[in-house]
Every structure is written in C-alpha cells, then in structure tokens.
N, C-alpha and C positions, 0 to 999 in steps of 0.2 A: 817166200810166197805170202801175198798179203790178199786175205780172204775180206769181201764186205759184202754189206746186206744180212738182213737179218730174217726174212719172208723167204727170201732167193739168194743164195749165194754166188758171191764171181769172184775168181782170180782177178787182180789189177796187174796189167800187165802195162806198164809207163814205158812211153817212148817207143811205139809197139815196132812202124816199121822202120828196115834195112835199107836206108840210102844209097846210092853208089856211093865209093869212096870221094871224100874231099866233096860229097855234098853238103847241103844243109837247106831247111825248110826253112820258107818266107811266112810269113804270119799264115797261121791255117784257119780260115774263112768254115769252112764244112767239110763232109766227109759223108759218104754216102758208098753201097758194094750195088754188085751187079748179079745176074741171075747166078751166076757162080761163085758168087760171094768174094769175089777180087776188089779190091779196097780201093775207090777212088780219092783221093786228097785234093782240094779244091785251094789254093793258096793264094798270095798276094806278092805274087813275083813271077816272072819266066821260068820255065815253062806253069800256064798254072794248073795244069791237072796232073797230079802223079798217080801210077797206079801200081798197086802192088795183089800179089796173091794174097790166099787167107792166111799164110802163115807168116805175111809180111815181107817177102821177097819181092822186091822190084822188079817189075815186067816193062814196063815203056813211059814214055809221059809226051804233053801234046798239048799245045792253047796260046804257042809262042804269039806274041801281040794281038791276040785274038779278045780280050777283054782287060778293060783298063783298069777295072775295080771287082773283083771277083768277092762277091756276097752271097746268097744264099744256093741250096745244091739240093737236086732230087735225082733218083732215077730209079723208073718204073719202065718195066717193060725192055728193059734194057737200052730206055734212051732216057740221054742224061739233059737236064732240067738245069739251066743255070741264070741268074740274074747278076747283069753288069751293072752295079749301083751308080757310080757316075758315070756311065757310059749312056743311061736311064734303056737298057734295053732288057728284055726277057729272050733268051739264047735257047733253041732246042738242039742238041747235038747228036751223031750217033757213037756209039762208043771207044771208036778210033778216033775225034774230034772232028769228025764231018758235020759241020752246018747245015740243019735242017728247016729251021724253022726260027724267026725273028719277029717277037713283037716289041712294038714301040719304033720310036727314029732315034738312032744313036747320036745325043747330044742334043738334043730335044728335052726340055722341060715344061714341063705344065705349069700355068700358070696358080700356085699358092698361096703365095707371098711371102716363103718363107726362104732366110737367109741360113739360117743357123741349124745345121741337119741333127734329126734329134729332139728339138725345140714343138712344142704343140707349135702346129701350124695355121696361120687365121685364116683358112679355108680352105676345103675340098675342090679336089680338079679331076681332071679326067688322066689317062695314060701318057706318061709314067714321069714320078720327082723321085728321083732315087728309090727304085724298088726293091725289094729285101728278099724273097722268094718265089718260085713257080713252080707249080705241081700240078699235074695233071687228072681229073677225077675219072669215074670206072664208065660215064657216059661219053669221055673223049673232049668234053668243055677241060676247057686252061684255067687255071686259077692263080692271081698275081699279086701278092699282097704288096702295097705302093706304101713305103710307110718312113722314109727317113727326113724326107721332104712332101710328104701326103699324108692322110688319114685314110684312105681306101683300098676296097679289097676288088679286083675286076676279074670278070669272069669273061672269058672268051670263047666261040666254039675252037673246034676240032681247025678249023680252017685260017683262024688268027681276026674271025671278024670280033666286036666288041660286043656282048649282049646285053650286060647288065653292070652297076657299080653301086659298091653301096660303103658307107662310113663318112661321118663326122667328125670334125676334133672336139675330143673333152676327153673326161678323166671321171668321169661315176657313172652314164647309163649308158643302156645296152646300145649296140651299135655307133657309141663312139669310143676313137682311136686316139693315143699317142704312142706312135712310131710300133706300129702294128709288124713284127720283125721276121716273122714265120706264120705258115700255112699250111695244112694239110687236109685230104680229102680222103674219106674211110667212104667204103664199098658204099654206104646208103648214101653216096654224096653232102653227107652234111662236114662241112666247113671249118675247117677249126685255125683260130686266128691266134699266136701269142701277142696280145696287147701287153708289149714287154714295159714299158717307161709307168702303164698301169695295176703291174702285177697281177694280170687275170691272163686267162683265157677265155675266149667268147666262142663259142658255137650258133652258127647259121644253116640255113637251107641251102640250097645254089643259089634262092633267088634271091638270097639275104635276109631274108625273115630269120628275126633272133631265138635261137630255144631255148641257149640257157648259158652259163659262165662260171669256171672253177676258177674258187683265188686261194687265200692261203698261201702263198708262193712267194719266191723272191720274182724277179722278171723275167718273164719264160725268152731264153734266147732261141733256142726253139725245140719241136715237139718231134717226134714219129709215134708209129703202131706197129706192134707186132701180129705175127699168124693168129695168135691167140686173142686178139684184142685189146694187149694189156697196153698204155701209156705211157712213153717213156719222153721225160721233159729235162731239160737242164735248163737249169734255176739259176740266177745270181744271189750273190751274197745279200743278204738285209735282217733288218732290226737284229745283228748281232749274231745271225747264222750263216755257216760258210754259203760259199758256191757247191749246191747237189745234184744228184740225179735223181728225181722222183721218177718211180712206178704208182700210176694211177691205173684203175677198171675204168669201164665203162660210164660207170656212173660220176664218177672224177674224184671215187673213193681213194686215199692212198695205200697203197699196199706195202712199198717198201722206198727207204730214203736214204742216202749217206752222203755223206762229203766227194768233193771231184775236187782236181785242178778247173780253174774256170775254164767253162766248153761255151765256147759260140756255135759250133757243128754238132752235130748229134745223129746217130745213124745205129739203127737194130738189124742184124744181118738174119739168114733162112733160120739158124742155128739156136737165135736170140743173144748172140754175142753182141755188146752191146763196142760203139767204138765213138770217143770225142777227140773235135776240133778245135785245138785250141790255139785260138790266137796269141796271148802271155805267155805261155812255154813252147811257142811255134813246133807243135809235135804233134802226133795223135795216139792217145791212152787208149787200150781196150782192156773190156771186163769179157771175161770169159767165165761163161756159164758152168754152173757145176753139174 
C-alpha cells in the first residue's frame, strides 16, 4: 500500500480499472464519475467512452465513431460534457451516449492563423480552433475554452446561442491565453481557466472580467473542485519538479502536493477520491482517501 499527501492522505491505487479480458486502453484524454460515482474514461480510440463502477468493474462503453479526437471531459448533473478537438466541436451527451446538444460545425475552423496547435496564436477568432474543454455553469450558460488553435474562452447560454468571448494571445497579463487547456465553473459562476503553456490559472466573471490568477505551478492540464471547495489541479513537470497533484483553498492557498504519473484528465468523485487520466501510461490511477 503506498500512502501520499501529507495535509490528506490517499491510498495510490495504479492502474485502477478491470478491463474486459484481452482489452487495453487507447491514450486516456480525461476521466470524470457520475452521480453514482461510476467511473467514466474518455480515450483516444474506439469505443471512446468506457465506464466502469466505483470499484472499478466494467459496466458498458459507447462513442464508436462518434468523436474523432476525444479532449477534454465534464459531467454535471449527470450529463456528460465533451469536446472533439479536431473535430472543433463541443458534444453534450446523456449518459448512455445519446447526443444532446452540439456546439460549433464539425470541421469548421475559425479563422487564427494558426498552423501549429499548441503555438501562441497571432490572433483571437470566434468558435471553435481546437477546443480543449466544456462545462456547464449553475446558471445553465456553457462555457468552452477554445485553446489549441485559439486564445478564447466562450460562453454560451442554455440553448447553444453565443453570448459573449473573451481572450488574447500573450504570455504576462491578465486575460491573455496560450493554449488555455481547461475550465471550470464553481457555484458563484466565476471561471476558472488553466492557462496551461503560461503556468497560471486565471479567474474571471461569466462576463470575463479578470479577478485574479494562481501561479507557482508547472502547467495546469487541468483543474476540478470538490464538496468542500478544496482545488484539485494536475500540474506538469518544471524547473526540475515532477508531474503533481496540488490541493489548493479558495484562496489558491496550497494545502497539499505530491508527485503523479503525468495526468491530462483529472476528476474528484462524492467521496473526494481523487482519479487521473493519463495519456503516457494509457491507464487511470486513483487516490483514495483516508
């Protein structure tokens, strides 16, 4: 048994779920549970959703040719939140893979000018150049961060019309982006952006007004919140420290930090079990809570 954390304790439990036999996972993009805490796996091959219970038991899987680049993954309210990065669409589903809701045009790119995904890009456009995330906030507006081929963060209502957009490319003040890679939306609607390629976090309004930015960090791949409001981020490797998981507060105080396998996905279940997606050991690890 290998215990980490030093604020909070978790069992590491590597490799966590039970594949059918003679399976194996394709790169694992994110990982996100449902009101029952059943383990969705978001991958980059056929079928791409897998799901299993909370004790890791494989229950059914679903998405065959339904997205051609499976990137970032939510699910609220027990509907799952997905973005097709080159496909440039934002996916709503229900949790047997019924197609709900579709914003952007599949295969449609906004005009950036940018060639090399990743790369600052010499200017901001509207929806969608490879988007990276979508989460849905407690008012019913959509929120999309457009960031591999964009600098922008769009806000949608309820109904998939566009309300508002806001981000620039750079690399020092607030409200600009390079390759802005996750998003999430906490109960007061305020924003939270991983400005990953800038090693910060940015926090906004809905309407985009800046209020403030946690750095310290390697490049946030991406973020959640738990019941409690604590902050759970996985970090890439820099200036000479591994790939972590920070627990921040509120305030973007850090609470607690340890080494991972590098996680692209990142997901806090009812429990506070914490579980990462990872693309370089195509698996996903959980930490279980003490």
């Amino acid at each position: 048994m290998t215990i980490v954390g030093t604020q909070t304790k978790y069992e590491a439990i590597l490799d966590f779920p039970r594949l059918p036999a003679g399976e194996e996972f394709g790169v694992v993009s994110s990982v996100a549970t449902d009101s029952q805490d059943n383990l969705y796996v978001f991958q980059r091959k056929d079928p791409v959703m897998m799901v299993f219970d909370k004790d890791g038991n494989f229950l059914n899987s679903w998405g065959n040719g339904a997205v051609e680049s499976p990137h970032g993954l939510t699910i609220a309210n027990d509907l799952v939140y997905i973005t097709d990065r080159e496909g440039s669409v934002a996916v709503k589903f229900s949790l047997d893979g019924k197609p709900i809701q579709i914003l952007g045009q599949r295969g449609f790119y906004s005009d950036t000018g940018c060639e090399v995904a990743g790369e600052l890009v010499p200017r901001a456009a509207g929806p969608f150049n490879f988007p990276t995330e979508m989460a849905p906030g407690p008012s019913g507006d959509i929120y999309v961060s457009d960031g591999y081929r964009n600098s922008r963060i769009h806000r949608f209502s309820a109904d998939g019309q566009l309300k508002n957009s806001w981000g620039t490319p750079g690399n020092t003040e607030p409200g600009q982006f390079q390759l802005p890679h996750s998003i999430m939306v906490d109960a007061d609607e305020k924003v939270y952006v991983c400005d990953r390629a800038n090693k910060r976090i940015q926090i906004f309004t809905a309407d985009g007004e800046f209020i403030t930015m946690w750095t310290g960090m390697g490049g946030p791949n991406n973020m959640v919140q738990d019941r409690d409001g604590l902050f759970y981020i996985a970090e890439q490797a820099y200036d000479g420290n591994p790939d972590c998981l920070t627990i921040r507060d509120g305030d973007g105080e850090i609470v607690d930090r340890w080494p991972v396998r590098h996680a692209h996905g990142l997901w806090v279940d009812s429990r506070r079990d914490i579980y990462l997606g990872l693309t370089t050991f195509r698996n996903v690890d959980k930490y279980v809570r003490n």
